[in-house]
Structure formats: C-alpha cells, structure tokens
N, C-alpha and C positions, 0 to 999 in steps of 0.2 A: 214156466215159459209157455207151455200149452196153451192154459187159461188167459195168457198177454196175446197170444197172436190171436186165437180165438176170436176175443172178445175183439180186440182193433177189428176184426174182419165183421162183425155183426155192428159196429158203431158206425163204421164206412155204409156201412148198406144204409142203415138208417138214415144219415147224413146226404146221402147219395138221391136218394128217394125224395128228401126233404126238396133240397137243392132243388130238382125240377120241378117240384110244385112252385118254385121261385120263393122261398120261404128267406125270408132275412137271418141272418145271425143271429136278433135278437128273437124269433119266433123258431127255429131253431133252439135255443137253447129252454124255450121255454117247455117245447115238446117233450122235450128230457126228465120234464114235473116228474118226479116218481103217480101223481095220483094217476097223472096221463101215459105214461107209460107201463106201469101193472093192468090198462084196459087196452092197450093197441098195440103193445111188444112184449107182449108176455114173455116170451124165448128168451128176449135182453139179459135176463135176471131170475135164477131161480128161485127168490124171494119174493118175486112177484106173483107168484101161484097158492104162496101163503098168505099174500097182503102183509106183511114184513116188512119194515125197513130193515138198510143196516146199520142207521143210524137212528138215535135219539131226537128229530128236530121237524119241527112245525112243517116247515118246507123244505123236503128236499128233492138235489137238482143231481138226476145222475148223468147227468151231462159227463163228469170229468171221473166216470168210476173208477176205482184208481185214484192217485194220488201223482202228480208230477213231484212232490217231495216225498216219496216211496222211492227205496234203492232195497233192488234183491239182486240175488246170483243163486241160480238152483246149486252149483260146486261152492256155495259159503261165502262169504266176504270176509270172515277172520274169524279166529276162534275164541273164545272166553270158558276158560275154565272145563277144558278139555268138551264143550258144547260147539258144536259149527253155528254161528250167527248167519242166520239165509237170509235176512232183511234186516233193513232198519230204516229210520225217519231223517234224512236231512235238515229237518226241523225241529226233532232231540220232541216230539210230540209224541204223546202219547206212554201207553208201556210195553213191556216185552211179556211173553209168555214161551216155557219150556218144554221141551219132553222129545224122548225118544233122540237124545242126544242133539239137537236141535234148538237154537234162539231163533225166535220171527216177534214181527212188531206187528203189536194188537195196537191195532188205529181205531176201533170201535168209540173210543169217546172223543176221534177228533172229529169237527167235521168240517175242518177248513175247505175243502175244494167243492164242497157241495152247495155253497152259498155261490148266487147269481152274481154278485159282483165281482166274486173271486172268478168266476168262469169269465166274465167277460173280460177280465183283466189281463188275464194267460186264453185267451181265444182262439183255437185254430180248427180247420175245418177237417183236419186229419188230425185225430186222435194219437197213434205215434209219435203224430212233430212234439204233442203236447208231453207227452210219456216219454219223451229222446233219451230224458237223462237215467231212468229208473234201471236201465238193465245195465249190470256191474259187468266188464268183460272180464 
C-alpha cells in the first residue's frame, strides 16, 4: 500500500507538470516511453538507474505502471493451502510465485497495460481513477 500511494503521488507531479506545458494526452502518454523517462524522471523507477525494464518489449509505456487488472490487499484476499494470497490478476495473467507463507502474482511476462493503445483505451489523467479497482478492502 505504501509503494501504491507513493507512486499515484509521483505520477500526479509528472502528470501535473505535463498538463501546464499544455501537453495533449496523446504527448502525455508518450513522455511515459520508458527510453524517455529513464533520462528525465529517473526517481519514477528505480530500474531506471539500472537501465532495466521490467518488462520484456520493444516499446515500453510506463504510463499505466501498475496494472488496472492487479487486485491486492496487504491483510490477503484468501488463503490457499494454509499460504495468504496478497495479490492476483483479474485477468487469470500471468503466474504466481511463493514463500514465506505468502501467494503474489508475478506479472513479469504480462505486458498488457504497457502498450499505447491499451493506455489510451482506459485513459485518465489521475492515475488512482485508473488503479480504483486494484485495492481489495
């Protein structure tokens, strides 16, 4: 949960910043390039200090980092075989990895939200609205 408010509050600055330059949606999203963002928002990402994706793909758009089909809850969403499940994919993407009593969803081989048409599809200008549904109460 840390890491989620965190991160909304560095995407709004970005966003925010953007916006007065008068910057369209679609220049906007483009500024998100991961090439362009590992030189002008290094802080975004601390993969960006390594030149790292965290994804496998030609072009990626951290526009939407995160996943709007990501569902967590720090107290577990239900248990499976005396393990607490902390997350998982609404879109049944991806797979899961264990330990320390603990299920979470490894999303590293998805990379649906990080393609440009997908961002422009679910589009909004606050990050939250886009993220509304991920935090399990």
């Amino acid at each position: 949960m840390d890491w989620f408010e965190s991160h909304a509050q560095k995407h709004k600055k970005i966003v925010e910043k953007l916006q007065s330059k008068e910057y369209t949606k679609e220049q906007i999203i483009d500024y998100f390039d991961f090439e362009n963002m590992k030189k002008h928002e290094v802080d975004f990402c601390p993969l960006y200090k390594e030149n790292k994706k965290c994804h496998d793909m030609k072009s990626l758009n951290c526009y939407m980092c995160a996943c709007p089909n990501f569902r967590f809850s720090d107290d577990g969403i239900s248990k499976y075989n005396e393990q607490v499940i902390l997350s998982e994919c609404d879109i049944n993407n991806g797979k899961k990895f264990s330990g320390g009593g603990f299920i979470h969803q490894d999303c590293s081989s998805c990379t649906v939200p990080h393609h440009r048409a997908y961002i422009l599809k679910n589009f909004s200008y606050d990050w939250r609205e886009m993220m509304s549904e991920c935090k399990i109460k």
